[in-house]
C-alpha positions in Angstrom: -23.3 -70.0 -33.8 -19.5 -68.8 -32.5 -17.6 -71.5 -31.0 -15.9 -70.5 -27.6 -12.0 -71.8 -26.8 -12.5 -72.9 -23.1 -9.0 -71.7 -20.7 -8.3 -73.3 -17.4 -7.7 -70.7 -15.3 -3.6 -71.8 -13.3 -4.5 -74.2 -10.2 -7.7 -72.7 -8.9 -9.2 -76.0 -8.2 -12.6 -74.5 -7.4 -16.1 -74.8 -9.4 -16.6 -74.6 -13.3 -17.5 -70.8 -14.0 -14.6 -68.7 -14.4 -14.4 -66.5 -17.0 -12.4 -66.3 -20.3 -12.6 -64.9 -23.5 -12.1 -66.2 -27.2 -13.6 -65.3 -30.3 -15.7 -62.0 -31.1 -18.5 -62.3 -29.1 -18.1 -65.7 -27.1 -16.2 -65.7 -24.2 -15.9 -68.6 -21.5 -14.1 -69.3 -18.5 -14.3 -72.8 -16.7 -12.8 -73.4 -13.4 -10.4 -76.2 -12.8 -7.0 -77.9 -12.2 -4.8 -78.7 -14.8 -1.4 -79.0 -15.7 0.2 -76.1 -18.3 2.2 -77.2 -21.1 4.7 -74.4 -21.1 3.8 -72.6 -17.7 5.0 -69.2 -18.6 3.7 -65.6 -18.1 2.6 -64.6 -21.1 0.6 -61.2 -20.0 0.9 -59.1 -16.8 -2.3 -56.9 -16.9 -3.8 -54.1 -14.6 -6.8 -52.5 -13.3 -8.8 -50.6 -10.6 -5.9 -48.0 -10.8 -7.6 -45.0 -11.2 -5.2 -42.3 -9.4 -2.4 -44.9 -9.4 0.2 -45.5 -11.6 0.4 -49.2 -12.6 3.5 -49.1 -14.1 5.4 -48.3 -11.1 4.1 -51.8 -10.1 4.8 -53.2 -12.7 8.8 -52.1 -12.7 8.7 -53.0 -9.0 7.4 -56.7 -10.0 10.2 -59.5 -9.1 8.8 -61.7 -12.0 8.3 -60.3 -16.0 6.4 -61.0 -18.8 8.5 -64.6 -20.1 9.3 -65.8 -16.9 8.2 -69.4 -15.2 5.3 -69.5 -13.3 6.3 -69.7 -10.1 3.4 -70.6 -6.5 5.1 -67.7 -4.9 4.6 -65.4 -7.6 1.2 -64.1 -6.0 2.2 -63.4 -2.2 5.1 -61.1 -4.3 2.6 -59.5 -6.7 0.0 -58.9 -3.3 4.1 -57.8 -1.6 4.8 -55.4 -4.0 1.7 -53.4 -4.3 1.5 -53.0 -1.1 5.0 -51.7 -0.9 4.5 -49.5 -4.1 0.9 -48.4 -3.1 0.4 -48.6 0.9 -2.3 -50.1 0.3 -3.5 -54.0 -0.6 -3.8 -55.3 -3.9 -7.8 -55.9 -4.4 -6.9 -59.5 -6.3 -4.2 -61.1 -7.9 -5.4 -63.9 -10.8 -3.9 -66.3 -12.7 -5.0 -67.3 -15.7 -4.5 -70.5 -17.8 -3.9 -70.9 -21.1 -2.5 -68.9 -23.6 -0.4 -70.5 -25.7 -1.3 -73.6 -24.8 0.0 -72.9 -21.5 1.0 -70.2 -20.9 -0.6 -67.7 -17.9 -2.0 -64.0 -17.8 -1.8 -61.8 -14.5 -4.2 -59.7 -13.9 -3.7 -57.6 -10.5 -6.7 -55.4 -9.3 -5.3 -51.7 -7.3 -6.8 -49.9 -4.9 -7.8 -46.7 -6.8 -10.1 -44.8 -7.4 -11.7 -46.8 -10.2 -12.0 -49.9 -8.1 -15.4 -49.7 -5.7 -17.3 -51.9 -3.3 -19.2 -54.1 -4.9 -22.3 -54.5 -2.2 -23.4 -58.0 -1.7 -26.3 -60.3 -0.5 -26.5 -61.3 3.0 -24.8 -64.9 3.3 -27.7 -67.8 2.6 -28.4 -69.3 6.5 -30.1 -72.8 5.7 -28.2 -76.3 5.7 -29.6 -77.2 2.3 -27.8 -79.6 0.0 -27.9 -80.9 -3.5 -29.2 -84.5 -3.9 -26.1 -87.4 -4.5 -27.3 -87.9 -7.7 -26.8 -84.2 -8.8 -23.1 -84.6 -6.7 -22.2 -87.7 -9.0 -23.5 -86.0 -12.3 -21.6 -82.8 -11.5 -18.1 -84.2 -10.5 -17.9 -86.9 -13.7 -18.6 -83.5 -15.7 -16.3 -81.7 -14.1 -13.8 -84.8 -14.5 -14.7 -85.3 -18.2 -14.3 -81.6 -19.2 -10.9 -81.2 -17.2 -9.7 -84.1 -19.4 -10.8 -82.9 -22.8 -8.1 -80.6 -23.3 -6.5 -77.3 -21.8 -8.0 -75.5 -24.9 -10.9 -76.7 -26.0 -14.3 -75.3 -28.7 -17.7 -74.8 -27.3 -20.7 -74.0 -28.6 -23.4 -71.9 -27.0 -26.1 -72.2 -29.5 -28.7 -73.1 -26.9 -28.1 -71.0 -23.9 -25.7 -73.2 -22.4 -22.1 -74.6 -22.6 -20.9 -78.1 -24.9 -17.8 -78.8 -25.8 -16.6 -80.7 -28.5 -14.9 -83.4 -26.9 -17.6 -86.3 -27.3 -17.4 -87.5 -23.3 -17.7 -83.8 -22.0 -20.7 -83.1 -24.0 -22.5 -86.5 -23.0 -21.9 -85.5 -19.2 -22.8 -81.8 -20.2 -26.2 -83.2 -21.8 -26.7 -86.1 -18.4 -26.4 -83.0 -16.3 -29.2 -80.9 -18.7 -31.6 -83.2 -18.3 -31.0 -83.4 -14.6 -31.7 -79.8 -14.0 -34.9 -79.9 -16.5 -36.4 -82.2 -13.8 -35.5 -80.5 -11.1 -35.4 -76.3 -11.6 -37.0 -76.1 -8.4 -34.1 -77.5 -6.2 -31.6 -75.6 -7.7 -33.6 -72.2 -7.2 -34.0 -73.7 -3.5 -30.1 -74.1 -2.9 -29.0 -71.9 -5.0 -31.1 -68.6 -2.8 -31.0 -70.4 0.8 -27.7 -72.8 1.3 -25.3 -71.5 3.8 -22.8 -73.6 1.6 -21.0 -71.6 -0.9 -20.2 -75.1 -3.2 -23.8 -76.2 -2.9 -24.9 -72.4 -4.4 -22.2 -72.5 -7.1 -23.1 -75.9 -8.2 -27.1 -75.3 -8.4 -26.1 -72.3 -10.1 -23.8 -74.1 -12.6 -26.5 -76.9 -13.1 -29.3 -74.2 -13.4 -27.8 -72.9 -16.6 -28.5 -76.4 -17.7 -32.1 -75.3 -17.7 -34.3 -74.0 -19.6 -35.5 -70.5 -20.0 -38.1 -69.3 -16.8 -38.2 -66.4 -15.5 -37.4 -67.8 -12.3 -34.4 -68.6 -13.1 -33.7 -65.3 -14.7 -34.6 -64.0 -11.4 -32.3 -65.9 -9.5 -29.8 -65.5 -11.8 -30.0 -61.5 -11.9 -30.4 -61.9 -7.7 -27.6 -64.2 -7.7 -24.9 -61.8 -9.5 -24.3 -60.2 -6.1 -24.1 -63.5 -3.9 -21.5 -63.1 -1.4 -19.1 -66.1 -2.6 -17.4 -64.7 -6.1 -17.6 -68.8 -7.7 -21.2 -68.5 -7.2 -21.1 -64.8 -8.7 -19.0 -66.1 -11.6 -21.6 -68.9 -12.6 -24.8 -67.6 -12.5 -23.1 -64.0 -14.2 -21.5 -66.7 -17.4 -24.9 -68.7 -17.1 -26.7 -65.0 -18.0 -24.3 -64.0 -20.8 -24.7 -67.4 -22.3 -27.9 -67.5 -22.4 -28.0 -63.8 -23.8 -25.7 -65.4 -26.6 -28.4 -67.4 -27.6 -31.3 -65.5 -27.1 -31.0 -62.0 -27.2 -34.7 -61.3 -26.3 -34.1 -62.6 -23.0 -32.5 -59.2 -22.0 -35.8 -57.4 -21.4 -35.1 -59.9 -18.1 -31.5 -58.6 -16.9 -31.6 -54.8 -15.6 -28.1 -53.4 -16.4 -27.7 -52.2 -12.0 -26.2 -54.8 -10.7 -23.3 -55.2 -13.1 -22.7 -52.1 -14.2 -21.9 -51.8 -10.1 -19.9 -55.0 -10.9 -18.0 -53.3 -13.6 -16.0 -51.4 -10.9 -15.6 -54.5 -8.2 -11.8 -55.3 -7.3 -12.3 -59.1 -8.2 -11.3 -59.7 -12.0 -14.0 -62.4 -12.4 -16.7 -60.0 -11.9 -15.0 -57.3 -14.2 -14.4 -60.3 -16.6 -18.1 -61.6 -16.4 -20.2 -58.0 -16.2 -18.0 -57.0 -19.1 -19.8 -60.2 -21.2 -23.3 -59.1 -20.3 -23.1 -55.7 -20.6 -21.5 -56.3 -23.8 -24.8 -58.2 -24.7 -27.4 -55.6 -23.2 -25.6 -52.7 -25.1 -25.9 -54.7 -28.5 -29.3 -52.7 -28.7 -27.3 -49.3 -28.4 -30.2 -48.3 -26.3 -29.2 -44.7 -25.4 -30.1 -44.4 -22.2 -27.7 -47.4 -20.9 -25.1 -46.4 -23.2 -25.1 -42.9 -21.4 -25.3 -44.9 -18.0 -21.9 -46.4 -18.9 -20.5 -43.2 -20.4 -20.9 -41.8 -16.5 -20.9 -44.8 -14.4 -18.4 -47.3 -15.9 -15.9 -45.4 -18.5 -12.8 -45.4 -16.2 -13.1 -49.1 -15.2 -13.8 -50.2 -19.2 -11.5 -48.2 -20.3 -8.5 -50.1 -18.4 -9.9 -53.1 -19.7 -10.1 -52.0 -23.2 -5.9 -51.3 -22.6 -5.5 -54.6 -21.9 -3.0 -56.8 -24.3 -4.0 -60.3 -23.5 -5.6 -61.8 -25.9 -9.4 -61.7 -25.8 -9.7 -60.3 -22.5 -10.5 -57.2 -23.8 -12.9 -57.4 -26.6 -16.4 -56.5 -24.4 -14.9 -53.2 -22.5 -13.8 -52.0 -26.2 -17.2 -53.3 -28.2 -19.2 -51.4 -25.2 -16.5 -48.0 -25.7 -16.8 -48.1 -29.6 -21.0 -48.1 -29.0 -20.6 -45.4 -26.5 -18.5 -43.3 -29.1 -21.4 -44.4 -31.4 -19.0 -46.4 -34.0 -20.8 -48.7 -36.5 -21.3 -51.9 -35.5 -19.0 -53.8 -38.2 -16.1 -50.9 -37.1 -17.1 -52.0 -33.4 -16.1 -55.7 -34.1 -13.0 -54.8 -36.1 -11.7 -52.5 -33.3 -12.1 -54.8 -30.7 -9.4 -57.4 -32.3 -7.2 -54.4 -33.3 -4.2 -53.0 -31.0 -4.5 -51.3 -27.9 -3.5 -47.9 -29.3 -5.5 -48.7 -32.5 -8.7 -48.6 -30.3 -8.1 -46.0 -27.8 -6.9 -43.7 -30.7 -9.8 -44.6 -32.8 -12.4 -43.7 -29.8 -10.5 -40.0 -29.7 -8.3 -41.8 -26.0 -4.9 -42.2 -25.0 
């Protein structure tokens, strides 16, 4: 059992799903609104630069790492790569807390490293989630909001439960919601038009337990056009991986190694976690699909310096470069330079 430390990402307001990283192997992000204790930036990170050079952005930035987090601070970053570049920035992200507080940057580039990620045609039926489901969800996301910026969870089961004692009983009331009902979440969750109702089933469906439908829809659901939606079925699947690695026979590698590559950070952030799961097995025929498909995009991940961010892009590298397992883990907490130099990179 590894327990998680839940971040907030900076005054996204939007669904419970997005991604963040702790210890080792655990990494969690949950989406909501709260208030930083010291509001800082504490990391300004990079990637989809391929054939770019990042740090002529990064001089040209009119904020720095130590400065107050500012609401303008994104229409500059998207200002300044465009001015630097000529082209748009892919996404600009802020992410709550380090530091208790403090906020990381990461801006996606338009290189050659950042690709289309193709996605599912938009869901065309007016389908809704019952009221009871509504009520369950919001007093969740209201009781974890309130536990605490940083906050353990435990994924022994497959699915998320934090330590705070009123977020784990609204956790458990919405578990045994979605054990009764599996089949109304796979019904929104494939057909609403409504990208809340879809990230909400898909949110409740990790609830669940193990079927092989919802393994389906969660697999089908990692390119749904609405990146909330993308972001909670792709956590539910490395959860659930977590805790049962035999479920990975389920989850084809495709659709996030293409994810790998996308110029949103939460699906970089989230296809990192499972394909840091599926490549646990060091099966070498995926492992030589990453080495050709995925190397550039994992490797700018594995330069990232904010803490945690970076541990599945360098786990997956070390197993590439066929490192032992217990030199995989160490590497992955180590410095920057420590891991590109011990994978023979710059």
């Amino acid at each position: 059992m590894v327990g998680q430390t839940i971040r907030l990402p900076a005054g996204t307001g939007r669904r419970i799903g997005c991604p963040t990283k702790s210890s080792v192997l655990a990494l969690l992000f949950i989406l909501a609104t709260t208030a930083a204790a010291r509001d800082r930036i504490a990391f300004i990170e990079f990637f989809g630069y391929k054939g770019l050079d990042p740090e002529a952005v990064r001089s040209a930035l009119p904020f720095h790492v130590g400065d107050l987090k500012s609401p303008g601070m994104q229409a500059q970053a998207r200002a300044t790569v465009k001015r630097v570049t000529g082209r748009d920035a892919t996404n600009v992200a802020f992410i709550c807390c380090v530091n208790d507080g403090d906020a990381a940057i990461f801006i996606g580039l338009p290189g050659a490293s950042s690709q289309t990620f193709v996605l599912n045609p938009r869901p065309k039926q007016d389908l809704s989630l019952s009221a009871e489901l509504t009520a369950l969800y919001r007093a969740m996301e209201e009781a974890e909001s309130a536990a605490a910026i940083q906050m353990e969870v435990d994924t022994p089961a497959g699915y998320r439960l934090m330590q705070d004692p009123k977020a784990r009983a609204a956790e458990l009331k919405l578990r045994e919601y979605a054990l009764r009902h599996e089949d109304e979440l796979l019904r929104v969750l494939s057909l609403s038009s409504d990208n809340d109702q879809r990230a909400t089933a898909a949110d409740t469906l990790g609830f669940g337990n193990r079927s092989p439908k919802q393994m389906a829809a969660f697999v089908y659901g990692a390119r749904d056009p609405d990146d909330t939606v993308r972001n909670n079925v792709t956590r539910a699947l490395g959860e659930i991986l977590r805790a049962d690695p035999a479920a990975m026979a389920q989850v084809p590698p495709d659709n996030f190694i293409d994810m790998i590559h996308s110029g949103t950070w939460t699906d970089r952030n989230k296809s990192s976690d499972v394909l840091g799961h599926l490549t646990r097995s060091r099966d070498p025929k995926l492992l030589a699909r990453l080495q050709s498909e995925a190397w550039d995009s994992l490797l700018e991940m594995a330069r990232w310096t904010a803490d945690g961010w970076s541990i599945d892009a360098r786990m997956i590298l070390a197993r590439i470069a066929g490192l032992p397992e217990a030199r995989t883990l160490e590497l992955s907490l180590a410095s920057p330079q420590t891991f590109l130099d011990a994978i023979g990179q710059r």
